[in-house]
Every structure is written in C-alpha cells, then in structure tokens.
GUSEDREN-5967 format. One record per residue (C-alpha): residue in three letters; x, y, z. Coordinates in nm, 4 decimals. Layout:
<atom type="ALA" xx="X" yy="Y" zz="Z"/>
...
END
This chain:
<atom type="UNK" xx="9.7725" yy="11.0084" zz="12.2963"/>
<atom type="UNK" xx="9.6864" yy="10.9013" zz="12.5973"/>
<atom type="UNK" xx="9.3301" yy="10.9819" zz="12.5222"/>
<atom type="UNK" xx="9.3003" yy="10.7800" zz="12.2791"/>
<atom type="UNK" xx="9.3711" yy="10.4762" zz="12.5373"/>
<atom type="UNK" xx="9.0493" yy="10.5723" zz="12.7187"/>
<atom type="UNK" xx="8.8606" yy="10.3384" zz="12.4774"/>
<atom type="UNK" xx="8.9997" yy="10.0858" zz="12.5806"/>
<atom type="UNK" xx="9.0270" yy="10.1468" zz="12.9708"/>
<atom type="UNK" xx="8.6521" yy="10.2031" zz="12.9104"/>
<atom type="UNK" xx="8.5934" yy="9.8952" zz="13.0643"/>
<atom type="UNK" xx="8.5274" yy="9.9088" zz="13.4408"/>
<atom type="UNK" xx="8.1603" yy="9.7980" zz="13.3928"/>
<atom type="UNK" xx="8.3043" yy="9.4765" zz="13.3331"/>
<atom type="UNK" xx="8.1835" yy="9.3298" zz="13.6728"/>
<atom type="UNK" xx="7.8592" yy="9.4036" zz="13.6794"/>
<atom type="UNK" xx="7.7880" yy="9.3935" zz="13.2861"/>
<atom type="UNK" xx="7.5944" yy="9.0236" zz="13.3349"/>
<atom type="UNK" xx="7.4303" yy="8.8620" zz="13.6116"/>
<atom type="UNK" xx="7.6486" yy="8.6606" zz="13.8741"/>
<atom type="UNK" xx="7.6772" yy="8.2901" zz="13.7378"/>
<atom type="UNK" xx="7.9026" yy="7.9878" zz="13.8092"/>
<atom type="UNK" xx="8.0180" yy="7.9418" zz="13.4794"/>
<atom type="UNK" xx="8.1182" yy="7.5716" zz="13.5413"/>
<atom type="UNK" xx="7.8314" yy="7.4550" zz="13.6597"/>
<atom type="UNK" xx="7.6011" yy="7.6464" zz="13.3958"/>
<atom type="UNK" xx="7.4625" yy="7.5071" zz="13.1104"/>
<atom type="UNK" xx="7.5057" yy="7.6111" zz="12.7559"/>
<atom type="UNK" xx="7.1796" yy="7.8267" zz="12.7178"/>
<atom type="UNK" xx="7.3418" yy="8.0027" zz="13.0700"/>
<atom type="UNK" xx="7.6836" yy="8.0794" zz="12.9456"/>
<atom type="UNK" xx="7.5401" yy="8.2153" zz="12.6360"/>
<atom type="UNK" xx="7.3361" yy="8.4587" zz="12.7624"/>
<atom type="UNK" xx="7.6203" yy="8.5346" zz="13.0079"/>
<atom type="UNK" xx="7.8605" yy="8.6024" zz="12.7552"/>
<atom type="UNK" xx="7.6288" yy="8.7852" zz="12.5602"/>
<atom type="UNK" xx="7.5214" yy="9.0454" zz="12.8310"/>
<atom type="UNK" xx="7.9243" yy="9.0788" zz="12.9231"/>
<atom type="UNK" xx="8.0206" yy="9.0988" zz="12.5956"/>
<atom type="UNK" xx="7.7758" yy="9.3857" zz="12.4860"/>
<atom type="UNK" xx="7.8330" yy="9.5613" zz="12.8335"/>
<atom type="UNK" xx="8.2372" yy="9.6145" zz="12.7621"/>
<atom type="UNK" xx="8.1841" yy="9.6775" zz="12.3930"/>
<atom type="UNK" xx="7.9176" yy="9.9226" zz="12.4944"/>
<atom type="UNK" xx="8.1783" yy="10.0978" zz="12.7888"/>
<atom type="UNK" xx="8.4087" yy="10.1009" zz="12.4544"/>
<atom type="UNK" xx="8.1884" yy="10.2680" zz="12.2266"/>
<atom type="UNK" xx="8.1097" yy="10.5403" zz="12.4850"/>
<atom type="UNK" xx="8.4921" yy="10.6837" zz="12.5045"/>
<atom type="UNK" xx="8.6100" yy="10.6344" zz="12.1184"/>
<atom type="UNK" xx="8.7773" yy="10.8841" zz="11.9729"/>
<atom type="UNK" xx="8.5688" yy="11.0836" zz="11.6555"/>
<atom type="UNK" xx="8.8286" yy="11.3332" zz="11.5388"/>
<atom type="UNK" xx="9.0448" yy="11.4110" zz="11.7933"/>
<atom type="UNK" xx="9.3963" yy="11.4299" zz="11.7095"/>
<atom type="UNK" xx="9.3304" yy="11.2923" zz="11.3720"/>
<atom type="UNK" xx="9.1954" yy="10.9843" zz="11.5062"/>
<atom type="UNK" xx="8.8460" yy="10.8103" zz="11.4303"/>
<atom type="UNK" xx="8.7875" yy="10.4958" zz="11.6414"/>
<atom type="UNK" xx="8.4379" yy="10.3276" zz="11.5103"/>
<atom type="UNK" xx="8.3212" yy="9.9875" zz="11.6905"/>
<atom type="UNK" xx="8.3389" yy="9.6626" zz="11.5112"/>
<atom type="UNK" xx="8.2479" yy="9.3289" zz="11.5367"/>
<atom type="UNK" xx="8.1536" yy="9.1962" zz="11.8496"/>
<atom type="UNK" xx="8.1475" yy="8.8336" zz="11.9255"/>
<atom type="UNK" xx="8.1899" yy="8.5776" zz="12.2044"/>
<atom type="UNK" xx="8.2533" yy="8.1729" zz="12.2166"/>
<atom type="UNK" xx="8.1231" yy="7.9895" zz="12.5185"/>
<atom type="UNK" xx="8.3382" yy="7.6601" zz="12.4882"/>
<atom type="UNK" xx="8.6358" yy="7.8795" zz="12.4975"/>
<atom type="UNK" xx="8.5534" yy="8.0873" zz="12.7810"/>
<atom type="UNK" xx="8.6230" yy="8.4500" zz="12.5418"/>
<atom type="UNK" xx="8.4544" yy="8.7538" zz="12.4025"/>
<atom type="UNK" xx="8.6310" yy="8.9380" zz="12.1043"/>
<atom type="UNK" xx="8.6018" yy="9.3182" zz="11.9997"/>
<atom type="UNK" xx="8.7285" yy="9.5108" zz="11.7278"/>
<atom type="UNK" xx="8.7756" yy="9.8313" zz="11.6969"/>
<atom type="UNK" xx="8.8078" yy="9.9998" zz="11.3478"/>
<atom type="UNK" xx="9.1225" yy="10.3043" zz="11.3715"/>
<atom type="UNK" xx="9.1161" yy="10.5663" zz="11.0802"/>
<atom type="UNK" xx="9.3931" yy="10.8293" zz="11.0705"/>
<atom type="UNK" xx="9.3051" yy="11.1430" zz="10.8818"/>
<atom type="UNK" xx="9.6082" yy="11.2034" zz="10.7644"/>
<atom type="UNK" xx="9.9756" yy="10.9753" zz="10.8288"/>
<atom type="UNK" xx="9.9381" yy="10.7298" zz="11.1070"/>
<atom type="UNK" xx="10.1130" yy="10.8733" zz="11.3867"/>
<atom type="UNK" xx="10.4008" yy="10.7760" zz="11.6169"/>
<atom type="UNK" xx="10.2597" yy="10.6189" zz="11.9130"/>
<atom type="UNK" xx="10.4900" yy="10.6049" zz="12.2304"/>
<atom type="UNK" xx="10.4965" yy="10.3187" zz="12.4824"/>
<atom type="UNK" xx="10.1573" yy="10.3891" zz="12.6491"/>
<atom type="UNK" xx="10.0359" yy="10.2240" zz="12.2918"/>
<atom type="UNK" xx="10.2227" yy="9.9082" zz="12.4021"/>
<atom type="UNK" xx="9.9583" yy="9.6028" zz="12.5538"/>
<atom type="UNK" xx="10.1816" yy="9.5809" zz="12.8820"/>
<atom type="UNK" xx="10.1286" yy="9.9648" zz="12.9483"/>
<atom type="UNK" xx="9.7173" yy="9.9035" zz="12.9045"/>
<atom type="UNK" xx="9.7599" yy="9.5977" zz="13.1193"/>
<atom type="UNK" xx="9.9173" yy="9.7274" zz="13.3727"/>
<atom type="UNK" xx="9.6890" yy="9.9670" zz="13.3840"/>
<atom type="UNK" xx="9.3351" yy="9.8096" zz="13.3850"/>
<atom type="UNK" xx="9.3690" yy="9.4653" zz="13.5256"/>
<atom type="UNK" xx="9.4167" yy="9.5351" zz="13.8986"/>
<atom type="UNK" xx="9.1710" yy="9.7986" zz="13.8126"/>
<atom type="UNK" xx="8.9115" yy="9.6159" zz="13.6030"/>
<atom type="UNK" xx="8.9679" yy="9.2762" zz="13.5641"/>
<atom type="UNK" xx="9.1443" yy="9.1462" zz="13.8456"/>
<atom type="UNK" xx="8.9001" yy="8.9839" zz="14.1032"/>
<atom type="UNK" xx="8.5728" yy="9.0415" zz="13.9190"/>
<atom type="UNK" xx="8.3070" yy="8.7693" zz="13.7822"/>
<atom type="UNK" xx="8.5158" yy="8.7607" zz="13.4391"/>
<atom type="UNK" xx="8.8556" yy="8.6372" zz="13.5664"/>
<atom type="UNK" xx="8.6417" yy="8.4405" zz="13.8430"/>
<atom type="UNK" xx="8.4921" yy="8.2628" zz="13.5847"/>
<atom type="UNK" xx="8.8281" yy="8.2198" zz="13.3568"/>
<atom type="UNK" xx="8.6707" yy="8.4628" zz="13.0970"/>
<atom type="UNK" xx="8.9492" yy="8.5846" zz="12.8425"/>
<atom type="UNK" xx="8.8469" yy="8.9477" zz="12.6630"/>
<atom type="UNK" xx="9.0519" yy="9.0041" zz="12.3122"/>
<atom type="UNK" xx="9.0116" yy="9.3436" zz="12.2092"/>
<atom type="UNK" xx="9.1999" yy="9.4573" zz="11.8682"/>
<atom type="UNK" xx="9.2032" yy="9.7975" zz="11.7321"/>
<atom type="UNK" xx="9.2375" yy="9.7330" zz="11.3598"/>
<atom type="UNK" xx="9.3689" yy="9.9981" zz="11.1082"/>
<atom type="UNK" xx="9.2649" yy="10.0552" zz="10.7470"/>
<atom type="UNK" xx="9.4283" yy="9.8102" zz="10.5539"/>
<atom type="UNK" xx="9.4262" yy="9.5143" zz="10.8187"/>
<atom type="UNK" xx="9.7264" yy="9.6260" zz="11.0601"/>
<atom type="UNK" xx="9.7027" yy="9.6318" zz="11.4454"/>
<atom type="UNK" xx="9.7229" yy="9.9484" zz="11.6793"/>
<atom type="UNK" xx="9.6832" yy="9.7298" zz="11.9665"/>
<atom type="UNK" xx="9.5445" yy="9.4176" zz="12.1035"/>
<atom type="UNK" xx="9.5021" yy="9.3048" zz="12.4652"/>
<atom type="UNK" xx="9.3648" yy="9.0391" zz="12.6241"/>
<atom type="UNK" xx="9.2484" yy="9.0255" zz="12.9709"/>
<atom type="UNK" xx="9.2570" yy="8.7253" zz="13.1228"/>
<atom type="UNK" xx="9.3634" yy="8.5655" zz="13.4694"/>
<atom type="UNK" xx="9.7374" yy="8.4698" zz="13.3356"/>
<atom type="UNK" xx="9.7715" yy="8.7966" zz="13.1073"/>
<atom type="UNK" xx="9.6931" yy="9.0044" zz="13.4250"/>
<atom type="UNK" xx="9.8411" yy="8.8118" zz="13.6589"/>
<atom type="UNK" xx="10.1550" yy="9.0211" zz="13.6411"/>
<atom type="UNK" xx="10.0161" yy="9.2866" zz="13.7232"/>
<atom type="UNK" xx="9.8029" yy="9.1848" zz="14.0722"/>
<atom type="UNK" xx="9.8647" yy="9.4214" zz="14.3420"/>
<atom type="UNK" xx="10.0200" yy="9.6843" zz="14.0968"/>
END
C-alpha cells in the first residue's frame, strides 16, 4: 500500500509552487495570491499521483481551500474502496508520512519559512478518515535531520 502514500508524498513542488514573499510583511491582497498559487501547486502535485483503481482504491481530489489570517491551506482527498476497506499497516499512520516528507519537502522551504501549516485529509465514503497530516514547522520538527 505503499503506493497509495505517493499521493500524498506528491508534494515536493511545494517550494517553488508560489513566488518568494515575506509573508509578514505582505499585505492581504499578497498573502492571498500566495496562498492561492501554493495551495493549487500541492493539490495539483496530489492530483498527479492518486490512485484510479489500483488495488481497489480510487483517490479523487476534493476541496481545496486556504485561510490567510491563519497562515493554512486545506485539501481533501475523496478514498473509495471497491470492495471492503482494507487493512492498512503502519505506513498509513501520519508519523510514518511525516517522517517521511518533512525533511524532504517541507522542512526549510518558503512554506515552513513563512509558518504556513498544510492539512491534507483523505476522507472515505461515509465521512471517516484514512489519514490526515499536517505539515507545519512544529508537526515536522521531529523529524529535522531524519
């Protein structure tokens, strides 16, 4: 199933999704368009890796929205199982993922420069959660020099 991770490590665009921008001393109009570039660049590296099919598992993009007075984008990604949801082992679990993509991705980019949080769920049918993360400078902080 590891695979089926890939949508969400599909984010190493993630530093150069927006232009370069001191988020602090930006206005309103600036952060906005800031968030909105970064936000459609890591749902778009999302989109481009989601499963269709394979191992029973259709991953379809969601909504995708971002709030500029609170510093954070959030995705969601829709999860259909064509048959029984399956068992998912520990690489399903938000500290594997992290582990994983913040010294990779996140760590030391624009985003965590700038104290930008990233919330990405992938919702099942019926409302449940196959896994949320957020990136952020104290969520990855752990995992610096990993």
């Amino acid at each position: 199933m590891r695979a089926g991770m890939s949508g969400v490590l599909a984010i190493a665009a993630l530093a150069g999704c927006a232009p370069p921008i001191d988020y602090d001393s930006a206005n309103d109009a600036e952060r906005a368009a800031y968030l909105e570039a970064a936000s459609q660049g890591v749902y778009d590296g999302i989109r481009s890796t989601l499963l269709k099919g394979r191992g029973g598992v259709y991953m379809k993009m969601g909504e995708r929205s971002y709030d500029v007075g609170r510093r954070r984008i959030d995705i969601r990604v829709n999860v259909k199982f064509r048959e029984e949801q399956p068992a998912f082992n520990n690489l399903m679990h938000s500290s594997s993922v992290l582990k994983d993509i913040c010294p990779k991705q996140y760590l030391d980019t624009p985003m965590e420069r700038n104290d930008v949080k990233i919330y990405i769920r992938y919702a099942m049918e019926g409302g449940g959660t196959m896994l949320a993360i957020m990136l952020s400078p104290k969520d990855c902080a752990p995992y610096a020099g990993a």
